[in-house]
C-alpha positions in Angstrom: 0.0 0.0 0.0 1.7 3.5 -1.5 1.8 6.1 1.6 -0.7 8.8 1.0 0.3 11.7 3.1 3.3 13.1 5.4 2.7 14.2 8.5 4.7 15.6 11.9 3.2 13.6 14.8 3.1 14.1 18.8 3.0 11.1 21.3 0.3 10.1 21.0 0.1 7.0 18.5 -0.3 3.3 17.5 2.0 0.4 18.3 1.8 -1.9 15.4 44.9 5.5 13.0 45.2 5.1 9.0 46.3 1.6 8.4 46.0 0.3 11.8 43.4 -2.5 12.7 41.8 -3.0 16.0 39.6 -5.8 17.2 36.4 -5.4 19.1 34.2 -7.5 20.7 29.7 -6.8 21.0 28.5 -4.8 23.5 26.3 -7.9 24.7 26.9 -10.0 28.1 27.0 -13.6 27.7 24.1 -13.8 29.6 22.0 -11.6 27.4 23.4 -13.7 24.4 21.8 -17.4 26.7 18.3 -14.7 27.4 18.3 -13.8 23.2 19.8 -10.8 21.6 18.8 -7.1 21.5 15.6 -5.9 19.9 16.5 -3.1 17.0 14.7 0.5 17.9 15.0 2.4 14.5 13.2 5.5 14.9 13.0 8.2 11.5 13.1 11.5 12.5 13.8 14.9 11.1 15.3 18.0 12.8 12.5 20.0 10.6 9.7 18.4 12.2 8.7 20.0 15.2 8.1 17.2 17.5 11.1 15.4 16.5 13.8 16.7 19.0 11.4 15.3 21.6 11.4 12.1 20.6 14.9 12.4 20.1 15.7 12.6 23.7 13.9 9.5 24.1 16.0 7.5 21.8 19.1 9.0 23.5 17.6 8.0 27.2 16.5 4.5 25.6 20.5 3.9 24.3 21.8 4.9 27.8 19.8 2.8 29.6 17.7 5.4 31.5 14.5 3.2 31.6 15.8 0.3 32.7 14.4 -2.4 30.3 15.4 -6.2 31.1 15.5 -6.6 27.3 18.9 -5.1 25.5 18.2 -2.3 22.7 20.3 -1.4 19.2 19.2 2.0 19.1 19.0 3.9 15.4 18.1 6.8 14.5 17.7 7.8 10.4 17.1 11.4 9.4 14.6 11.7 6.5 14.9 14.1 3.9 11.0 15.4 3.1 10.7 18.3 5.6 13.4 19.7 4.0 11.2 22.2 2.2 10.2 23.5 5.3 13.2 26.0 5.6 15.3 24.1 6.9 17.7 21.1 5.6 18.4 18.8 8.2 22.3 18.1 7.5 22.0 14.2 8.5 18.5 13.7 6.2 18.9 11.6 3.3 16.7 10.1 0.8 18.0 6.5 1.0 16.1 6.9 5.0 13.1 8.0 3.2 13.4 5.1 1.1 14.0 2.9 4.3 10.9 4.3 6.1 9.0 4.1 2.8 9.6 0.4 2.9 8.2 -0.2 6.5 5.0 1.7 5.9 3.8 -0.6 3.1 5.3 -4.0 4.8 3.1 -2.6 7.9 0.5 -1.5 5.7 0.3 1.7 6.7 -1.6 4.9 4.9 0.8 8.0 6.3 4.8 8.3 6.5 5.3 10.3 9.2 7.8 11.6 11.7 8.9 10.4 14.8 8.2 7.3 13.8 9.6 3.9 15.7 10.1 0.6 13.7 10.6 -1.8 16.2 12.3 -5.4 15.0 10.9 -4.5 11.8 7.2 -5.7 12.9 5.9 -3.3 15.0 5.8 0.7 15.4 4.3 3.6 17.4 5.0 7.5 17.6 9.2 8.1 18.5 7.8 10.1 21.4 5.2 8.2 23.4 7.3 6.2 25.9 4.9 4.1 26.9 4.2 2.8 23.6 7.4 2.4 22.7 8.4 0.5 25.9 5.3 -1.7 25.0 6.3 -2.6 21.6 10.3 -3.6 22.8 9.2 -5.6 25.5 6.6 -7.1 23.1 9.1 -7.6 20.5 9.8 -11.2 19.2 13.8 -12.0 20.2 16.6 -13.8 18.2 19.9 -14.7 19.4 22.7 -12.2 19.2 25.1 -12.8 16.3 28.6 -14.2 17.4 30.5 -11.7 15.0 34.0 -10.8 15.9 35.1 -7.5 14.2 38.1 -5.7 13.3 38.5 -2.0 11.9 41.1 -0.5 9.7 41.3 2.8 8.1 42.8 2.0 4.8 43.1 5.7 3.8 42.3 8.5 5.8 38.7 9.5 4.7 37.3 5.9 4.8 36.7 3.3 7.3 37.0 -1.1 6.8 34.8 -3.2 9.2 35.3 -6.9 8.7 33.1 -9.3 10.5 33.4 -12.9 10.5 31.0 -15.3 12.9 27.5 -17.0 13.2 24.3 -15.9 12.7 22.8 -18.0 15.2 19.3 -18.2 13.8 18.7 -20.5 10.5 17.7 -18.4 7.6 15.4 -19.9 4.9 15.3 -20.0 1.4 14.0 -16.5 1.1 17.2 -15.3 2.5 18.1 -12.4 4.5 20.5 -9.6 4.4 23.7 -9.3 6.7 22.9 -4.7 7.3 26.0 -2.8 9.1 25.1 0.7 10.1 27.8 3.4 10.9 26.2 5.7 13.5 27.5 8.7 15.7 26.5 10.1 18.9 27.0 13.7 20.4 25.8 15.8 17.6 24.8 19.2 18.3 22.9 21.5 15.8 22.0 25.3 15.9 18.8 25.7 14.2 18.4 28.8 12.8 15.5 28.6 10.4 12.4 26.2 9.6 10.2 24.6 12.3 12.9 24.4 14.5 13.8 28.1 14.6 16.1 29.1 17.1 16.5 25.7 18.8 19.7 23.9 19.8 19.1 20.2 18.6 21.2 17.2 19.9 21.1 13.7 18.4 22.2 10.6 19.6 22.6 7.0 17.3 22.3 9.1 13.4 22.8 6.6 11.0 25.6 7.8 8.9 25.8 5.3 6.7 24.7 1.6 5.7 25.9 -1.3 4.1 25.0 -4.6 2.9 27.6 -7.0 4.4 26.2 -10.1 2.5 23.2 -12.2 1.5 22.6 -15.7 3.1 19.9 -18.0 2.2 19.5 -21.8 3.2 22.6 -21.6 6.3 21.9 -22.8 9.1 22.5 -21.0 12.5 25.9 -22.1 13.1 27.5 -21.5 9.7 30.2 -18.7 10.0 29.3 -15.9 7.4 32.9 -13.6 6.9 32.4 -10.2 4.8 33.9 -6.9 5.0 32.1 -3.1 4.0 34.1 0.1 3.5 32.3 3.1 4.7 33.4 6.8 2.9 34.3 9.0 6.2 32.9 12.5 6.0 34.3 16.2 7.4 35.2 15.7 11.2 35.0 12.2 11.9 35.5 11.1 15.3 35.7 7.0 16.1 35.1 8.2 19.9 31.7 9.2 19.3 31.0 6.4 16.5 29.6 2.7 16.8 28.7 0.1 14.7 25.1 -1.7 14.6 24.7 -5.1 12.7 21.3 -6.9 12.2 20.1 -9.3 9.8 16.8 -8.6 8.4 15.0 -10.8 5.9 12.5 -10.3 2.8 9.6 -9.5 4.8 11.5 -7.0 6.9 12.1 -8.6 10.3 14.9 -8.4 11.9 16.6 -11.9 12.9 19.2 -10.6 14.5 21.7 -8.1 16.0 24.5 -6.7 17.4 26.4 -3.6 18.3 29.8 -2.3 18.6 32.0 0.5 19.4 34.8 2.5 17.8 38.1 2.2 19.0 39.0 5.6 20.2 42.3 5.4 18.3 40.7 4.1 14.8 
């Protein structure tokens, strides 16, 4: 089902070094990884939608742990590019986010794109800014075990970035297949907004998706197969590995998410 309209929601809603390589292990406890692995918060947001930087604060008190779930989160946040008109350009938007988004809205049949929105696991969503509902839909959210991926970072050139990952999936894909997603985010931005809906704010963002990559495609492996890949990511103006992580989920045809896990930068990357 095509989305129909756009609209800028409040909370109330439904739930439906160059050269050098370091090695890093997932920020996930062994006992998490026995329980099952995070649940994937993506929420699509836009610093020129009013009631955005909102539910932007709850995606950064989600990642730190402020409510105290029993259930691990991957929190993401993607920047959209259609409010753009509205004076201001939001300088993390992008049309491959509206894309993304575009994509959940007719999986979850849905008539409206709209911002904040939360896709949680890929199944279920609700307004960015109504905690409740978004605590609902995580703890609600069906589990899969954490991947076992090791990774390693390299720079192989100044303005670009190598993650190489090599481990198991630990859930069975089918003959559909899935794809192996790694998502390059960075914390600790801070943005003077002069013009558009936003005028005259101060807008911080937490978990913006800078970029993302297809690692690989699996079909017919079973849980314990080890899948190896590697994705380079282009680096952009003031890069800075301390404030950076890495997110990787698998996510099949129908848009669930099978899987994930997250890392962070080495400082000295």
């Amino acid at each position: 089902m095509a989305p129909r309209l756009l609209a800028c929601f409040g909370s109330k809603g439904s739930r439906g070094g160059e050269g050098a390589e370091r090695h890093v292990t997932a920020d996930l406890t062994a006992e998490e990884q026995r329980r099952g692995g995070p649940v994937v918060v993506e929420m699509f947001s836009s610093q020129g939608c009013t009631t955005s930087p909102a539910a932007e604060l709850v995606l950064s008190r989600l990642g730190r742990g402020d409510f105290q779930l029993e259930v691990p989160v991957v929190v993401l946040a993607f920047h959209v590019d259609y409010w753009d008109y509205m004076g201001w350009k939001d300088p993390f938007g992008s049309s491959q986010w509206t894309v993304r988004q575009k994509a959940y809205v007719e999986a979850l049949r849905l008539d409206t794109m709209f911002t904040p929105q939360v896709v949680v696991q890929g199944v279920a969503h609700c307004v960015g800014n109504d905690e409740n509902a978004l605590i609902d839909a995580i703890t609600q959210a069906p589990r899969f075990p954490a991947p076992t991926f090791q990774a390693s970072f390299s720079k192989p050139t100044s303005d670009s970035l190598q993650v190489s990952l090599t481990g198991a999936l630990r859930s069975k894909v089918e003959s559909d297949g899935a794809n192996v997603m790694v998502a390059l985010y960075e914390s600790g931005l801070v943005t003077d907004c002069p013009r558009g809906e936003n005028k005259g704010r101060v807008l911080s963002n937490d978990y913006v998706v800078r970029k993302l990559e297809k690692l690989c495609t699996v079909k017919d492996i079973s849980a314990k197969k080890t899948v190896t890949g590697t994705v380079n990511f282009p680096l952009w103006e003031g890069f800075n590995s301390s404030k950076c992580g890495v997110a990787v989920f698998v996510q099949n045809s129908s848009h669930q998410i099978l899987g994930s896990q997250s890392f962070q930068l080495p400082d000295d990357i």
